[in-house]
FILUMDO-38329 format. One record per residue (C-alpha): z, y, x; residue in three letters; residue number from 1. Coordinates in Angstrom, 2 decimals, decimal comma. Layout:
FILUMDO-38329
REC      zz      yy      xx resn resi
REC       Z       Y       X  ALA  NUM
...
***
This chain:
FILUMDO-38329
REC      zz      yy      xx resn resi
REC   -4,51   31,01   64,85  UNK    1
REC   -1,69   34,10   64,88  UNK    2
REC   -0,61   35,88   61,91  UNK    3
REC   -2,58   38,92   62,19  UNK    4
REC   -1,37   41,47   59,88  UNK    5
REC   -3,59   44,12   60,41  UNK    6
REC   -6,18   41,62   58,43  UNK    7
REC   -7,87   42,75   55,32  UNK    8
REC   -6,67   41,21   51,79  UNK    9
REC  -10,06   41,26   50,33  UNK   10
REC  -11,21   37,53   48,72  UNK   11
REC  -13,71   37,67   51,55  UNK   12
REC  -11,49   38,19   54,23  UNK   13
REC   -9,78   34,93   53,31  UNK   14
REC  -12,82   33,35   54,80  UNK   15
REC  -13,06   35,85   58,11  UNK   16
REC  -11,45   35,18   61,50  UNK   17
REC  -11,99   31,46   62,08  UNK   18
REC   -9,38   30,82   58,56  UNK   19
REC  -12,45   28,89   56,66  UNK   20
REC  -12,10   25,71   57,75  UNK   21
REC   -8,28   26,07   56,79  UNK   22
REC   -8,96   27,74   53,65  UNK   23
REC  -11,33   24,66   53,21  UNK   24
REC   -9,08   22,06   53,91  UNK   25
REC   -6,31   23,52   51,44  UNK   26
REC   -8,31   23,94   48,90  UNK   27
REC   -9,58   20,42   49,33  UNK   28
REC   -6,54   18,76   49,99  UNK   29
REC   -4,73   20,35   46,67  UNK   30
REC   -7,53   19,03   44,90  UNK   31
REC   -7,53   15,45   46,00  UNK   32
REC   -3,37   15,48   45,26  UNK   33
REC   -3,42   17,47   41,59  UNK   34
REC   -6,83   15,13   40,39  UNK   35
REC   -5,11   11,84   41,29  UNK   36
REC   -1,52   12,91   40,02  UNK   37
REC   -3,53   13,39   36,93  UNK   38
REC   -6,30   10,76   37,25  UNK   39
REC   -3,79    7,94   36,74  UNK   40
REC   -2,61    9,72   33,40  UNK   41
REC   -6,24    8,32   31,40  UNK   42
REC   -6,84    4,94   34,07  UNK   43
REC   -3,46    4,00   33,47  UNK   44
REC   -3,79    2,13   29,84  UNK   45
REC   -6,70    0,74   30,43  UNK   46
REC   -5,07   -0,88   33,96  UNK   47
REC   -2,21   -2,06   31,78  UNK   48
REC   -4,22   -3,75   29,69  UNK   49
REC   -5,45   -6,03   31,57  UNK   50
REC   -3,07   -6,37   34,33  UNK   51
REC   -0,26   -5,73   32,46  UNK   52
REC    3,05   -4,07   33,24  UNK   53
REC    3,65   -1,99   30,15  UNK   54
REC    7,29   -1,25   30,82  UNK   55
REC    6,84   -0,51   34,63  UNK   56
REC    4,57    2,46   32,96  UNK   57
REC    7,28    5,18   34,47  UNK   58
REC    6,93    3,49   37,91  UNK   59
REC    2,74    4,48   38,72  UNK   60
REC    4,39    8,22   38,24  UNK   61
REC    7,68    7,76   39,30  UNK   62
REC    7,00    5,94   42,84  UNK   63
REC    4,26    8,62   43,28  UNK   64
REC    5,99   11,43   42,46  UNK   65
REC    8,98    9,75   45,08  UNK   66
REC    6,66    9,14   48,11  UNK   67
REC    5,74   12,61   47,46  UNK   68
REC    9,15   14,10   47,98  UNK   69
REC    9,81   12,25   50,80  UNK   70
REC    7,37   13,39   52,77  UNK   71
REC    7,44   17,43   51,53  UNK   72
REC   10,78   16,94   53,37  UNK   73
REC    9,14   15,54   56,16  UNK   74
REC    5,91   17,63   56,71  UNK   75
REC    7,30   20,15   58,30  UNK   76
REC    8,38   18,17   61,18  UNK   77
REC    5,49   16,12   61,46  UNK   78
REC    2,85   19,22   61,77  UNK   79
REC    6,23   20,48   64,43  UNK   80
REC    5,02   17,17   66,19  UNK   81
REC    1,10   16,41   65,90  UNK   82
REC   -0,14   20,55   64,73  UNK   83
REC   -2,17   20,78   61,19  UNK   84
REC   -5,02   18,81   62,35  UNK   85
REC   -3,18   15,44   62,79  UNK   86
REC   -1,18   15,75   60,00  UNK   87
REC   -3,75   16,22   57,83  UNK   88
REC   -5,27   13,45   59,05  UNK   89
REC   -2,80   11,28   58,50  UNK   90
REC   -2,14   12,35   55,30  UNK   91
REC   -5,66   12,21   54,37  UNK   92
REC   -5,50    8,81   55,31  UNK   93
REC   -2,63    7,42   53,90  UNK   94
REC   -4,23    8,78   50,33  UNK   95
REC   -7,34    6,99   50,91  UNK   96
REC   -5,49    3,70   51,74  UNK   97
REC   -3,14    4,02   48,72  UNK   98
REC   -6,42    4,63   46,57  UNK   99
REC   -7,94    1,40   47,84  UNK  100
REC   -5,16   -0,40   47,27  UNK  101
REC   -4,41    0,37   43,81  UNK  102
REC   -8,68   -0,21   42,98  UNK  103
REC   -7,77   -3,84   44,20  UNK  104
REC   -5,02   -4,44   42,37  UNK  105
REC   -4,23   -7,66   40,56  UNK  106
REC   -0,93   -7,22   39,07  UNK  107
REC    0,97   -3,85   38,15  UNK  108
REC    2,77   -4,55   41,65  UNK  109
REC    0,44   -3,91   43,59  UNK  110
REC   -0,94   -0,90   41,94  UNK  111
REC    2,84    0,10   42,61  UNK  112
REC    2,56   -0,10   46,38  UNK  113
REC   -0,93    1,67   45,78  UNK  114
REC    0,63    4,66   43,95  UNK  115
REC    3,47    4,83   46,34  UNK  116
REC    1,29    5,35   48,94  UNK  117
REC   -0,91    7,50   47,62  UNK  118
REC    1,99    9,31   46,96  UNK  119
REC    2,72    9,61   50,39  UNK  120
REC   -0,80   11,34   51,25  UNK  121
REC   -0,67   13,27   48,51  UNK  122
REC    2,63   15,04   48,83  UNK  123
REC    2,23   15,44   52,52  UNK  124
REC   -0,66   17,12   51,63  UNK  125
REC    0,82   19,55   49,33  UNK  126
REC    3,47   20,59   51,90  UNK  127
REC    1,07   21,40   54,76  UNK  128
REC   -0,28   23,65   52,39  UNK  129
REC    3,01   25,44   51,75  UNK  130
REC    3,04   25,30   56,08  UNK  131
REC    0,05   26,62   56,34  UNK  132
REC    0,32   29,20   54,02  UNK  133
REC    3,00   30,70   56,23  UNK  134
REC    2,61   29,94   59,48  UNK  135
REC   -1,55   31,01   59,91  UNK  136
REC   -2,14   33,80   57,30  UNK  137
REC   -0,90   37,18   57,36  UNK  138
REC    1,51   37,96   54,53  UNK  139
REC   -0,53   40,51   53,02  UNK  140
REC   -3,28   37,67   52,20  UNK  141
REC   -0,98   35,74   50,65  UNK  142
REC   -1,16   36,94   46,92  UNK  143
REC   -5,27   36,16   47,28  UNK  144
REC   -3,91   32,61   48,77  UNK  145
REC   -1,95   31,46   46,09  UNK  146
REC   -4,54   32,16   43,00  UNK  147
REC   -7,14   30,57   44,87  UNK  148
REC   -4,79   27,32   45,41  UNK  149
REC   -3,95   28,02   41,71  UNK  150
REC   -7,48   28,30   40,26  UNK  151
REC   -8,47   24,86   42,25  UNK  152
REC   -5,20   23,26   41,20  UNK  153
REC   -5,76   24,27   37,60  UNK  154
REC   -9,45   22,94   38,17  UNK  155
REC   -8,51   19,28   39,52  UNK  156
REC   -5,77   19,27   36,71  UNK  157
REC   -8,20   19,49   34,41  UNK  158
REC  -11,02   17,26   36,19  UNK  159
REC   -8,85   14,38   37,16  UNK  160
REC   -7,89   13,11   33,44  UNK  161
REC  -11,50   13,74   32,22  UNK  162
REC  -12,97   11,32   35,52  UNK  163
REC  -10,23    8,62   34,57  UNK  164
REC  -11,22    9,09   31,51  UNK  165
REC  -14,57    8,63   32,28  UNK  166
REC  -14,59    5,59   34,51  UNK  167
REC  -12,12    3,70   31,87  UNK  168
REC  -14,24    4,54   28,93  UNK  169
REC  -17,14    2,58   30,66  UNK  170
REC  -14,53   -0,57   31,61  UNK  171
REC  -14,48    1,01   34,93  UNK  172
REC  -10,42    2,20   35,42  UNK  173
REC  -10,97    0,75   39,11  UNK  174
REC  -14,02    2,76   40,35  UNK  175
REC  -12,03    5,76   39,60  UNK  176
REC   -9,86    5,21   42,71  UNK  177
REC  -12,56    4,02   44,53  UNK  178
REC  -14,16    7,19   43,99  UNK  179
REC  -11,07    9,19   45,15  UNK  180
REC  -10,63    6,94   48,06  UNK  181
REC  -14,22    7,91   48,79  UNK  182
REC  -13,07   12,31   48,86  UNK  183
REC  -10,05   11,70   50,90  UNK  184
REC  -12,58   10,12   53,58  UNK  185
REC  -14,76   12,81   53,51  UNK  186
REC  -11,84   15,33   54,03  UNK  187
REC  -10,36   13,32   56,86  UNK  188
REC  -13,74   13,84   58,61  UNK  189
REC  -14,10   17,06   57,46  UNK  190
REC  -10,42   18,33   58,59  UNK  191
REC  -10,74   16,32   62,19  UNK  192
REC  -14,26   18,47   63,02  UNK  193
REC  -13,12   21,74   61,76  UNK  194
REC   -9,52   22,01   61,40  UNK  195
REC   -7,39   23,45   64,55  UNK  196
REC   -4,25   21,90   66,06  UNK  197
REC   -2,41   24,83   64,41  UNK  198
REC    0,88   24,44   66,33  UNK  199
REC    3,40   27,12   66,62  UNK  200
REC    3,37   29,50   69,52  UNK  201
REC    7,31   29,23   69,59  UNK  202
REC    8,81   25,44   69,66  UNK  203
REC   10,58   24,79   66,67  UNK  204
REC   14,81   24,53   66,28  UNK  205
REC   16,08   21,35   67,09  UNK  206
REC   16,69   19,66   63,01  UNK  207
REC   19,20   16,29   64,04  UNK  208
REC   15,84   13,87   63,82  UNK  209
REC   14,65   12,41   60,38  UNK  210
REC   17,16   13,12   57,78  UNK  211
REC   17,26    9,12   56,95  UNK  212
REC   20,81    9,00   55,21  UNK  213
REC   19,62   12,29   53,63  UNK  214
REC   16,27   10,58   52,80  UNK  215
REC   18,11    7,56   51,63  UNK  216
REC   20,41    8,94   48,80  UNK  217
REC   17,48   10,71   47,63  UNK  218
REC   15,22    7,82   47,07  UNK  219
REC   18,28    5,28   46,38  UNK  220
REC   19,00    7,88   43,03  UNK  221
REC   15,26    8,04   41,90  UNK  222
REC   15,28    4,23   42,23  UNK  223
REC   18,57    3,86   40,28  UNK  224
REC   16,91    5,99   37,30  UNK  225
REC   13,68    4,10   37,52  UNK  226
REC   15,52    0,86   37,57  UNK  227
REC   17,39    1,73   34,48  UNK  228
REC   14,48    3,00   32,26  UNK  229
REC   12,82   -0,19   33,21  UNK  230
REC   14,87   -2,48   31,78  UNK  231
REC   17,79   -0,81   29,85  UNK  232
REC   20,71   -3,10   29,24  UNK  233
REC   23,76   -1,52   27,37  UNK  234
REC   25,79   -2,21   30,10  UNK  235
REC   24,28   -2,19   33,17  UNK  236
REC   22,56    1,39   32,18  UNK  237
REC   25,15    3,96   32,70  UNK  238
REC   26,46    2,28   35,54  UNK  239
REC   23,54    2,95   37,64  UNK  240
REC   22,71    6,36   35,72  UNK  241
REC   26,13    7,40   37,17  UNK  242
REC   25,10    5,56   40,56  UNK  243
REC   22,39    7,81   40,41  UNK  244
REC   23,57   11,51   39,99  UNK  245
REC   26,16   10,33   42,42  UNK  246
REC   23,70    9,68   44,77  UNK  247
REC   22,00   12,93   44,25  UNK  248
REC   25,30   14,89   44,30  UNK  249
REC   26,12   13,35   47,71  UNK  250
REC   22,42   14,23   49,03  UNK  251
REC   23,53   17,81   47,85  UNK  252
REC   26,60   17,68   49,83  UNK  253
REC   25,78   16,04   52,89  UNK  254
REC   22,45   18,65   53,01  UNK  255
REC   24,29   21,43   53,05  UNK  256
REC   26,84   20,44   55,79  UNK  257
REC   23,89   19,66   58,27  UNK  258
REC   23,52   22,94   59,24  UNK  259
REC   19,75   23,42   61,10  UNK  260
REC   18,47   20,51   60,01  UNK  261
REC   18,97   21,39   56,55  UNK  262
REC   16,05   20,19   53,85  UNK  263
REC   17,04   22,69   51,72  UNK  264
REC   18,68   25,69   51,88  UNK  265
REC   22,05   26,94   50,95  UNK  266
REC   23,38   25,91   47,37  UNK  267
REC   19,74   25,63   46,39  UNK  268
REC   20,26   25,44   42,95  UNK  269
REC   23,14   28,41   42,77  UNK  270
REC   22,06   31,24   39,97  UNK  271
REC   24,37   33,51   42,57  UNK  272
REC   20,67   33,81   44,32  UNK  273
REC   17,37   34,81   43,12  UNK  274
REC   16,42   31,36   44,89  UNK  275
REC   18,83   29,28   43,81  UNK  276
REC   17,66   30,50   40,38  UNK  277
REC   13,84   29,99   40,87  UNK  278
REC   15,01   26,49   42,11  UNK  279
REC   17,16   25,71   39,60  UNK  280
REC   14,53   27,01   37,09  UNK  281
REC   11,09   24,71   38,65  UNK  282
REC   13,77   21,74   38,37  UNK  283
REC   14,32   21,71   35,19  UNK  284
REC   11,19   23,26   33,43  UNK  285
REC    9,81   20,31   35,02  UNK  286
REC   11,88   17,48   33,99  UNK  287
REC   11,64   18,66   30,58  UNK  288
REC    8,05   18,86   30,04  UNK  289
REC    6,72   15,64   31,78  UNK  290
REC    7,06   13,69   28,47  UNK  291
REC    3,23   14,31   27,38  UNK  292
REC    1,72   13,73   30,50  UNK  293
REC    3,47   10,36   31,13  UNK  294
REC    3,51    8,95   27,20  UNK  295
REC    0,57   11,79   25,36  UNK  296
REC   -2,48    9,27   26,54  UNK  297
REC   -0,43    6,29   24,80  UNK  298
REC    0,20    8,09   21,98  UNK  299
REC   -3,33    9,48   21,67  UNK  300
REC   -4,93    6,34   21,91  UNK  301
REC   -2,55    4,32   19,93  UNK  302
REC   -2,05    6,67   17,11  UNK  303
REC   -4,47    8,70   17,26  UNK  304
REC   -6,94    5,98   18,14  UNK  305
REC   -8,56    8,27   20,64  UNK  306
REC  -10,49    6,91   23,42  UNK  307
REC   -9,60    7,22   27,16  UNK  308
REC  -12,00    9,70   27,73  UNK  309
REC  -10,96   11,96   24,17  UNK  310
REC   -7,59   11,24   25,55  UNK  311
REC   -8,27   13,00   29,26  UNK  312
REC   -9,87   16,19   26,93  UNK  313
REC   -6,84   16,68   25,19  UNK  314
REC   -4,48   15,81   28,05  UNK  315
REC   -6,53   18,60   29,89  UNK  316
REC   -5,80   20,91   27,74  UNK  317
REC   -2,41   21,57   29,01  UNK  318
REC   -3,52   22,17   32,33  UNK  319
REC   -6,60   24,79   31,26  UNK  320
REC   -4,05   26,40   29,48  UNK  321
REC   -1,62   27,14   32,45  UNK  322
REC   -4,42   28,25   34,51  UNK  323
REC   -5,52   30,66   31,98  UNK  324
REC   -2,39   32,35   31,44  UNK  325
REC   -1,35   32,37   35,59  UNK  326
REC   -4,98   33,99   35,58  UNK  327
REC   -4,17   36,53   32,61  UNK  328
REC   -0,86   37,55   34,04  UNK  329
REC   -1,70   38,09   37,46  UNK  330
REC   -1,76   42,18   37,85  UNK  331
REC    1,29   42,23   34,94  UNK  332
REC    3,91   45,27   35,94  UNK  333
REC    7,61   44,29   36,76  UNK  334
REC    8,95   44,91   33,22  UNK  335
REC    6,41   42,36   32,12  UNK  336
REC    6,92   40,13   35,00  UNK  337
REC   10,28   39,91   33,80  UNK  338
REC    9,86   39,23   30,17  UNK  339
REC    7,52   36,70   31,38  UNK  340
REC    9,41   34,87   33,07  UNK  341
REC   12,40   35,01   31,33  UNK  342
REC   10,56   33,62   27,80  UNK  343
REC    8,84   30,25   29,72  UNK  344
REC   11,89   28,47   28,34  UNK  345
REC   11,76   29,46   25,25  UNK  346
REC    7,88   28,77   25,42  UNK  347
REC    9,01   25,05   26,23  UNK  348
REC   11,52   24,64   23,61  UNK  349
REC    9,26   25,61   20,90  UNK  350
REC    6,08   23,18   22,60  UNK  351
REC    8,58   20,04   22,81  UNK  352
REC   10,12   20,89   18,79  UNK  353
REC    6,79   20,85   17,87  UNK  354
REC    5,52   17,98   19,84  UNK  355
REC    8,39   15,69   18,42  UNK  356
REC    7,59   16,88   14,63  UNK  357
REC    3,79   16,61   15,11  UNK  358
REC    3,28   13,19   17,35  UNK  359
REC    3,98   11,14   15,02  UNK  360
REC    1,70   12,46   12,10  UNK  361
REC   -1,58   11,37   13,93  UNK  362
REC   -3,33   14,59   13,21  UNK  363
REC   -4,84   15,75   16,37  UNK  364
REC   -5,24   19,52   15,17  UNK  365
REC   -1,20   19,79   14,83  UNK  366
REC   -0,51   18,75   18,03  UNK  367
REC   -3,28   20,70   20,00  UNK  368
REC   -1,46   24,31   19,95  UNK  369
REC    2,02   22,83   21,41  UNK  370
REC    0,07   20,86   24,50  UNK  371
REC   -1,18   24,39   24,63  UNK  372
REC    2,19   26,11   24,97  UNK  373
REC    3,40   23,10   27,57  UNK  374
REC    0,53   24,53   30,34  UNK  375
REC    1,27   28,15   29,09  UNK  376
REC    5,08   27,87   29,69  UNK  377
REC    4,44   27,48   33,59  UNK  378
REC    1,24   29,54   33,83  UNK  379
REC    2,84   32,51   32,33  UNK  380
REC    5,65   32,21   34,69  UNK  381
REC    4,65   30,07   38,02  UNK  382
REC    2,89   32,49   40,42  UNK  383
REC    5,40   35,24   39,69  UNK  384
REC    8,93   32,20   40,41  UNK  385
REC    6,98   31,74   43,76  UNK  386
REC    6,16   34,68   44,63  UNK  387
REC   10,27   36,06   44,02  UNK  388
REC   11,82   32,72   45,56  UNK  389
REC    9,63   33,63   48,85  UNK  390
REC   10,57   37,18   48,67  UNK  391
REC   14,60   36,08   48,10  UNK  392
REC   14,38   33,85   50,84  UNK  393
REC   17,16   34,97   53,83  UNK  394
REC   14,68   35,07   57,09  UNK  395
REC   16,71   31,96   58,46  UNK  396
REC   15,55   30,24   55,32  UNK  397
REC   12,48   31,38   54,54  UNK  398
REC   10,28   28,13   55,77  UNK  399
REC   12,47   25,76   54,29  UNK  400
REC   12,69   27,91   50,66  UNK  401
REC    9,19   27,80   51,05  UNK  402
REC    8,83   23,60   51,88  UNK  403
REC   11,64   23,26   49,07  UNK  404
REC    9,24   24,82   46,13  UNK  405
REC    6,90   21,57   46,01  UNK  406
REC    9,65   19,61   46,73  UNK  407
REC   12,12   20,12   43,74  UNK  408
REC    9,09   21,21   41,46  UNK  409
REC    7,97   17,23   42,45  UNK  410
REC   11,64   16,02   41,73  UNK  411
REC   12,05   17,52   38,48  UNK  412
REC    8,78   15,54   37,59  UNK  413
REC    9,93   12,30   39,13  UNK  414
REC   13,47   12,55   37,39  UNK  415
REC   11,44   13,13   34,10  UNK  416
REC    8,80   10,68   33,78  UNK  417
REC   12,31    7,96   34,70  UNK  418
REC   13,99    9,37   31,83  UNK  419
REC   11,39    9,79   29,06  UNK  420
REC   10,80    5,88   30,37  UNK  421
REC   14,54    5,28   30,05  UNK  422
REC   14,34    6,49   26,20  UNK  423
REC   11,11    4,74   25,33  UNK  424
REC   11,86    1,38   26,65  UNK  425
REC   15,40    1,53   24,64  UNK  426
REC   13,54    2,15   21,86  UNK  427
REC   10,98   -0,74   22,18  UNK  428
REC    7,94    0,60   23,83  UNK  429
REC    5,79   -2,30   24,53  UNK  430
REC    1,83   -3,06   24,38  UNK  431
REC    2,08   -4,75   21,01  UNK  432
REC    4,65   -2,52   19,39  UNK  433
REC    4,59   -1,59   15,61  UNK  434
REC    3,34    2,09   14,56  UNK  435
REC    6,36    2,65   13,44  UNK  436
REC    8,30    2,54   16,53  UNK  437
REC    5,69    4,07   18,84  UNK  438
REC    5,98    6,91   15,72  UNK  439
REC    9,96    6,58   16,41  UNK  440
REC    9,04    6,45   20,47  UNK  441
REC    7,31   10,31   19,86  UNK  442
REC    9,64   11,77   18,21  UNK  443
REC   12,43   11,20   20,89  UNK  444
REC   10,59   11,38   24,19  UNK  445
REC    9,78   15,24   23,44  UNK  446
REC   13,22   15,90   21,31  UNK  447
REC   15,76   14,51   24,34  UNK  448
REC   14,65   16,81   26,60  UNK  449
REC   15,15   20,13   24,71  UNK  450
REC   18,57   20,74   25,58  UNK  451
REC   17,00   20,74   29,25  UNK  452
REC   14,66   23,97   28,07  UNK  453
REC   17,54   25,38   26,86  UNK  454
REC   19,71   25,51   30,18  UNK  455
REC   16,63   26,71   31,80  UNK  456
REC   17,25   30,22   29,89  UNK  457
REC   20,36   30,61   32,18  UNK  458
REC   18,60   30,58   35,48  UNK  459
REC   14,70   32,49   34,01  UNK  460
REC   17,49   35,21   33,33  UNK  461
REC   19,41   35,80   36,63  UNK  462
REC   15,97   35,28   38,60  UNK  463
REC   14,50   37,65   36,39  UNK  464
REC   17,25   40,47   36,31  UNK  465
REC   16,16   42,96   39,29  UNK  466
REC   12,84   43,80   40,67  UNK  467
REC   12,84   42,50   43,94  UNK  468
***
């Protein structure tokens, strides 16, 4: 299917010219990945209790959230390889086996593996999305493609915590990944009768092969920070915390000397670019604001004494939130654009103040309005990031800016949910832990991570200083 640019931009024309099944299989396949990232958020106490593993909490997200970087980085090459078809297949696949794995499990190690590869499915998933997006649509469709991935992103968010919910309010926390186990099925079979190869008229520039040393430092950091908020120990701690950004400084480094076969491009986090700003930005928006999704349904149900289910509503919350305000902002001028985007931080900082002063009261009705402002902060701001990084992007670079969006946004998430794990284990966070310190436990997983907010002003600002 060529780009044909003399397409209409209408939300009908989305569907015209042989692009539904496509359209179909995005929008399906960004469900199946945003429900599950969430659906483990409301399951996941319930699985704890009674198979244990309360201080491996940060690995369900982290190894999920690491799986699914891996393979962003390695979608492109794959769909190079096999065309869209085949890699959604086996993407489609590898979520459905990671779901069935993690429905069987006995012991929080095998729900590990389970998330890991679900992981794997899921974030290959995301990326073919971000392929697709560029290499069969015309340009012009593209705003009408984004805030339809958008709305049925913002609609899984908010599905996937309310069906864990669900299933673990009835005693059920395992039929909830049988169930998703169950979709990806039915969009493997839907994507291998309706979905084209999709391969690109041109062959693709020779990239070196799998990045695998790349690849390695990557994961070997993540892992380092996992390890660490696992088990803290006063010593062994900062050794591998300094093992890890060492890691990730030498992934930097050796990425940006590998010349075609880049992951990323150019000093991806510079503010000297509009990119390297956006980049920058997505990073570390999203480190600082995974605290609530990762610790909110222990808090909730613990001091709150909410169920799993009240737990998913109010965990939803956030994500209604962002997709209202990306949905209220979406025709906003440039002088707004900029404000907008340039106050997200500041959005933040006041939802994680409030969050670590209102936690640890127990009253529901104080905390409500900042989970609110955590799903504003990126609605108000998300589209618009994308839509500048894309436009930033040097031609040379423009797939790979593109491939690098889901990719660091994922990262920032992963390197969170490790940290707010590092702080909460240090301070005691256990199944049979007193109020006081889970009350202790909320103040600090929200309050640590301001300071990140607050460097995120820098880069909002220098993305955010021309119309582009």
């Amino acid at each position: 299917m060529a780009q044909d640019e003399g397409a209409g931009t209408g939300w009908a024309d989305l569907f015209r010219g042989g692009r539904a099944p496509l359209v179909v299989a995005l929008t399906l396949g960004v469900w199946l990945h945003a429900a599950d990232s969430l659906l483990v958020v409301t399951t996941l106490p319930s699985a704890v209790a009674e198979i244990g593993g309360d201080a491996y909490v940060p690995w369900a997200y982290t190894l999920y959230m690491l799986a699914t970087i891996m393979l962003s980085a390695l979608t492109g090459l794959i769909a190079m390889a096999f065309g869209l078809r085949w890699s959604f297949i086996l993407a489609g696949t590898l979520f459905a086996a990671g779901c069935v794995i993690s429905a069987l499990a006995p012991d929080m190690t095998v729900m590990l593996v389970g998330r890991f590869i679900q992981g794997m499915g899921g974030g290959s998933l995301v990326a073919l999305t971000y392929v697709a997006l560029d290499r069969l649509f015309p340009k012009a469709m593209l705003p009408k493609l984004v805030a339809l991935i958008s709305a049925v992103w913002s609609m899984s968010a908010f599905c996937g915590p309310l069906v864990g919910g669900f299933f673990a309010s009835q005693g059920m926390w395992r039929g909830a990944f049988w169930a998703f186990a169950l979709q990806a099925v039915l969009f493997v079979a839907l994507v291998a009768a309706t979905v084209t190869h999709g391969r690109r008229a041109r062959k693709p520039e020779a990239t070196g092969g799998i990045p695998v040393v790349r690849l390695a430092l990557l994961v070997g950091g993540i892992l380092l920070v996992s390890q660490a908020a696992a088990d803290p120990d006063p010593m062994v701690t900062p050794a591998m915390m300094i093992a890890a950004f060492t890691a990730f400084a030498l992934f930097l480094w050796r990425d940006g000397r590998s010349g075609d076969g880049r992951m990323l491009p150019l000093s991806p986090f510079s503010t000297a670019t509009s990119y390297g700003s956006g980049l920058l930005l997505a990073v570390l928006l999203a480190t600082a604001t995974s605290s609530f999704l990762i610790y909110g349904p222990f808090f909730l149900e613990r001091l709150f004494g909410l169920s799993p289910l009240g737990s998913g509503y109010v965990v939803a919350i956030e994500s209604v939130a962002w997709g209202v305000a990306a949905v209220a902002i979406a025709n906003v001028g440039q002088m707004t654009e900029r404000w907008l985007i340039r106050t997200a931080p500041a959005v933040a900082i006041v939802a994680l103040v409030g969050l670590s002063f209102t936690m640890p009261t127990g009253r529901l009705w104080s905390v409500v309005p900042f989970v609110v402002l955590l799903g504003v902060c990126f609605g108000q701001m998300w589209g618009l990031v994308i839509r500048r990084v894309t436009e930033a992007a040097p031609p040379a670079d423009r797939e790979r800016i593109s491939a690098a969006i889901p990719t660091v946004h994922q990262f920032g998430y992963a390197l969170g949910a490790a940290l707010c794990g590092l702080i909460a284990n240090t301070l005691g966070f256990a199944e049979d832990a007193p109020l006081e310190t889970l009350r202790t436990i909320g103040v600090w997983v929200f309050a640590a991570f301001v300071p990140l907010a607050v460097a995120a002003i820098w880069p909002a600002w220098r993305m955010s200083r021309k119309s582009h």
